[in-house]
C-alpha positions in Angstrom: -33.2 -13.8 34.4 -30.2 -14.4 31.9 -32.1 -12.0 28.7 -33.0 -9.7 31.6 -29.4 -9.6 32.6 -28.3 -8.9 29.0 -31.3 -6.6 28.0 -30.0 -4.0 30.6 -26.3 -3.9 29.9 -25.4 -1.0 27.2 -24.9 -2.2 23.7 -20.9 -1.1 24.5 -21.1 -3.1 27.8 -22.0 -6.6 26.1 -19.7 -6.1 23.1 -16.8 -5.7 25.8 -17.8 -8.3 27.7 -18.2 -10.1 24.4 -14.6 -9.5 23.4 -13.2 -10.3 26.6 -14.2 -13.9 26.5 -13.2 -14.3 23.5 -10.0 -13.0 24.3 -9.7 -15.7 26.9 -10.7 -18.4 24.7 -8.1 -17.8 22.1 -6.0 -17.3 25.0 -6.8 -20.4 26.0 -7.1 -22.1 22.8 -3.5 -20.8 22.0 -1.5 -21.5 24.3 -3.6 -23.5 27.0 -3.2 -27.2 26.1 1.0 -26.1 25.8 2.5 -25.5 29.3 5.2 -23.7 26.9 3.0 -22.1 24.8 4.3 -18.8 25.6 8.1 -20.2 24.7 7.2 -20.7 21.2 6.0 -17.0 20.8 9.4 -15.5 22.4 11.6 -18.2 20.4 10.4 -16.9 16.8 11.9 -13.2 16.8 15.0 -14.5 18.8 15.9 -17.1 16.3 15.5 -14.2 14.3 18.2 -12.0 16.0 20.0 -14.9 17.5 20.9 -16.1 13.5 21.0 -13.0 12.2 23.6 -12.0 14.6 26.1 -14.7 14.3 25.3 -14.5 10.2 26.6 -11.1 10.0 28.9 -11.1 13.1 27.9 -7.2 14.2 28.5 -7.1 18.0 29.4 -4.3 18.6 29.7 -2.8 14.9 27.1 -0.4 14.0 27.9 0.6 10.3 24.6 1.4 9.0 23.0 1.4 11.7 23.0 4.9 13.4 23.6 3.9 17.0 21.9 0.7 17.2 23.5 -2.5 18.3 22.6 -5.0 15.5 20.5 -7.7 18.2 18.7 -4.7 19.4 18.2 -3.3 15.8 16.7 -6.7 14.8 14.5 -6.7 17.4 13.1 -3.4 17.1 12.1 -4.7 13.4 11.2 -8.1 13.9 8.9 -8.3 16.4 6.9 -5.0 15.2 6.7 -6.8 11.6 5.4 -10.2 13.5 2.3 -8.4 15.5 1.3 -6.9 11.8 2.4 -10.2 9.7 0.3 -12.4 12.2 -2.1 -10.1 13.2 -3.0 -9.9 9.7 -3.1 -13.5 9.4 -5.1 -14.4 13.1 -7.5 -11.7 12.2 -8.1 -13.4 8.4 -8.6 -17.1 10.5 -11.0 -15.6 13.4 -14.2 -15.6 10.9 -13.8 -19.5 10.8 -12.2 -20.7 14.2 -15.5 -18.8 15.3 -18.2 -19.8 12.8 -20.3 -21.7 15.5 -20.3 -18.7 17.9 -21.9 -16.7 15.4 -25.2 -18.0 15.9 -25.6 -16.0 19.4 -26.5 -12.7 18.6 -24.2 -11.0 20.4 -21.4 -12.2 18.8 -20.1 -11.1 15.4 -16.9 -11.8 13.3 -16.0 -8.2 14.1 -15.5 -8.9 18.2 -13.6 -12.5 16.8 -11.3 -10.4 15.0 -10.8 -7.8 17.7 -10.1 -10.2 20.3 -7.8 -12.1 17.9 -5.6 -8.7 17.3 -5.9 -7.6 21.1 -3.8 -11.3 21.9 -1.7 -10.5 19.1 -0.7 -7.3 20.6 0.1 -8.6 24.2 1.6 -11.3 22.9 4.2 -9.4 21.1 4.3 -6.6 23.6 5.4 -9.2 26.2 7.6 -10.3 23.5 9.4 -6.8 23.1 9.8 -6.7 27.3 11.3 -9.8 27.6 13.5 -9.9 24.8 14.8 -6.1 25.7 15.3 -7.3 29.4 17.1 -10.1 28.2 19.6 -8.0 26.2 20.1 -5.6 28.8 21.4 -7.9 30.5 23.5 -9.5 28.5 25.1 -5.7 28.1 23.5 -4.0 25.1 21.8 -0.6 25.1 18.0 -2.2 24.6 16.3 0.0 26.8 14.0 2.8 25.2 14.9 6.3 25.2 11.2 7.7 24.4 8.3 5.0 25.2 5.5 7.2 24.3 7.2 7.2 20.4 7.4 3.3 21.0 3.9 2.9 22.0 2.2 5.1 19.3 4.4 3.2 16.5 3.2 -0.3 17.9 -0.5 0.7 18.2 -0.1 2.1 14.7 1.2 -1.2 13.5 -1.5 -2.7 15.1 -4.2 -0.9 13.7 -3.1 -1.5 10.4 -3.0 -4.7 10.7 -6.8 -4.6 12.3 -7.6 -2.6 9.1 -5.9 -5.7 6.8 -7.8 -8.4 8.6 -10.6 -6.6 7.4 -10.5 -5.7 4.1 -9.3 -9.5 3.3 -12.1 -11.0 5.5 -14.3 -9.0 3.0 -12.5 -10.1 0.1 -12.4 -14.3 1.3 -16.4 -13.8 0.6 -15.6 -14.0 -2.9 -11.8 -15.6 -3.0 -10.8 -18.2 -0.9 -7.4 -18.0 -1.7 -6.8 -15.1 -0.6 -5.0 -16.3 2.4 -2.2 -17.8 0.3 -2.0 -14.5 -1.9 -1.6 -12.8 1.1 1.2 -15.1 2.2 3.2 -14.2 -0.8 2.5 -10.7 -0.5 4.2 -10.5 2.7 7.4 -12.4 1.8 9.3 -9.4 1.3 8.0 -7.4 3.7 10.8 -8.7 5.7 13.2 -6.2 3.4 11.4 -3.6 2.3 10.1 -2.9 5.9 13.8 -2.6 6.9 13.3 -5.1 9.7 16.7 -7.1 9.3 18.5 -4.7 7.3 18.9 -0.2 7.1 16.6 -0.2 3.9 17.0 3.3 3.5 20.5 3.4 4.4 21.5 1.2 1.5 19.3 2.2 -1.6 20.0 5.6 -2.7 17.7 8.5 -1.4 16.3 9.1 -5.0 15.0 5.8 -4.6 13.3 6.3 -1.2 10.2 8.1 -1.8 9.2 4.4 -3.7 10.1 2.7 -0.4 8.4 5.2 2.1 5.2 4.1 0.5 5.0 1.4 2.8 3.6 2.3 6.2 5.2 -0.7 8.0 8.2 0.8 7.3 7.4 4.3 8.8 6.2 2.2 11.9 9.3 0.5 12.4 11.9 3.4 11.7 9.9 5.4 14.5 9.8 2.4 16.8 13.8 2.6 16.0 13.5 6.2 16.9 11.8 6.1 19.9 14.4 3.2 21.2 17.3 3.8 20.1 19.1 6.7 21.1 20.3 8.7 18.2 19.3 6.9 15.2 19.1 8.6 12.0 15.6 9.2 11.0 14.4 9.2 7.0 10.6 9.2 7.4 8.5 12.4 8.0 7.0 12.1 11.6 3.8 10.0 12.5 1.6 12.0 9.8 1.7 9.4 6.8 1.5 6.1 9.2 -1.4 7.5 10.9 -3.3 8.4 7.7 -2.4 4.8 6.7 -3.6 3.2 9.2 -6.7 5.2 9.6 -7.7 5.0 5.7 -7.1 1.8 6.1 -9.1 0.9 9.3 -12.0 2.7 6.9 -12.0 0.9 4.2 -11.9 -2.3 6.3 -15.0 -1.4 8.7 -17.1 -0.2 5.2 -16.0 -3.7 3.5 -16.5 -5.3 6.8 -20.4 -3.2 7.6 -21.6 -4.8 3.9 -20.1 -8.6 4.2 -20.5 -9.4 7.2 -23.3 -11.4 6.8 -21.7 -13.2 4.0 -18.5 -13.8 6.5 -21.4 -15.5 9.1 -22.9 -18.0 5.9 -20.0 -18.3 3.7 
């Protein structure tokens, strides 16, 4: 009765279905056996802005800045960098958290990955609502002024990052380390992206079109955009980040279509 159950669902159906319980069991796996699981995602970006804050003593000082309070500008680049830093990473460690699922046919490390990346994203989303909540209460201007900009720069983010996980799933086949190489990698991401500091406000302009190679930071100066009333822009639209993340997501499902095999044996 079960096969006969499966054999009629669509090849979309089970794959969703698929997804969504593994979803729930990373859900579960994360933060179920902490009853303050949840705490520990929020506390990382606001030790961030909470630190940063009294380090460079900016309330209500916006030199640099364009019109952004510096909590609220920290925000808008910390937590965006998080979802892509960690989505990279949980998407790199879903191949082997999973490895003994793989022997159901239905399951594949692509749907491990997915579902790793899809928690990512609500986790940090929830993170971004609560954290601007909080600040608009304490009295900052942390609501955003265009949510649809804020919306297509986070799923861009996130699709990069899906596009990452799987190129460097691919690449683990044949070098382990890979994981700490990309560690290192992202150490100064925190800088160059512009998270914690205007990037492009500070290094000349004939110096920027080194910098705007980095889609991360595109993604985070429109998030900025899209939130903060005002703020000076230096990117070119969504055009560059969305080929980005596209060429990106390309290369990772053709890497991803001829190793995956290895990924379920290595």
């Amino acid at each position: 009765m079960l096969i006969e159950t499966v054999q009629s669902r669509s090849p979309i159906k089970v794959q969703f279905d698929v997804i969504v319980a593994l979803y729930k069991r990373e859900l579960k796996t994360r933060f179920g056996v902490y009853r303050l699981g949840w705490l520990w995602a929020i506390l990382e970006p606001l030790l961030f802005v909470s630190v940063l804050s009294i380090m460079f003593d900016l309330r209500g000082k916006t030199n640099g800045l364009g019109n952004a309070e510096f909590p609220v500008f920290v925000m808008t680049g910390i937590v965006p960098l998080l979802l892509f830093r960690n989505g990279v990473k949980s998407g790199l460690g879903a191949v082997q958290a999973n490895k003994g699922l793989f022997s159901y046919p239905m399951v594949r490390p692509f749907s491990s990955i997915l579902a790793r990346l899809i928690l990512e994203f609500s986790i940090y989303l929830s993170v971004l609502v609560i954290l601007s909540s909080g600040f608009t209460w304490l009295g900052y201007q942390a609501v955003p002024t265009d949510l649809p900009k804020v919306t297509a720069s986070l799923l861009s983010v996130t699709f990069l990052a899906w596009g990452v996980g799987l190129i460097l799933c691919a690449v683990r086949c044949y070098m382990e380390s890979i994981t700490k190489v990309w560690a290192v990698v992202t150490m100064p991401l925190m800088i160059i992206s512009g998270a914690v500091v205007p990037i492009l406000q500070i290094v000349p302009s004939n110096y920027h079109h080194w910098l705007t190679w980095n889609p991360v930071l595109h993604a985070l100066e429109l998030l900025r955009q899209g939130w903060i009333e005002q703020y000076p822009i230096y990117v070119d639209g969504f055009s560059f980040l969305l080929l980005s993340a596209l060429s990106v997501m390309f290369v990772g499902m053709v890497l991803y279509r001829l190793n995956w095999q290895k990924m379920v044996s290595s």
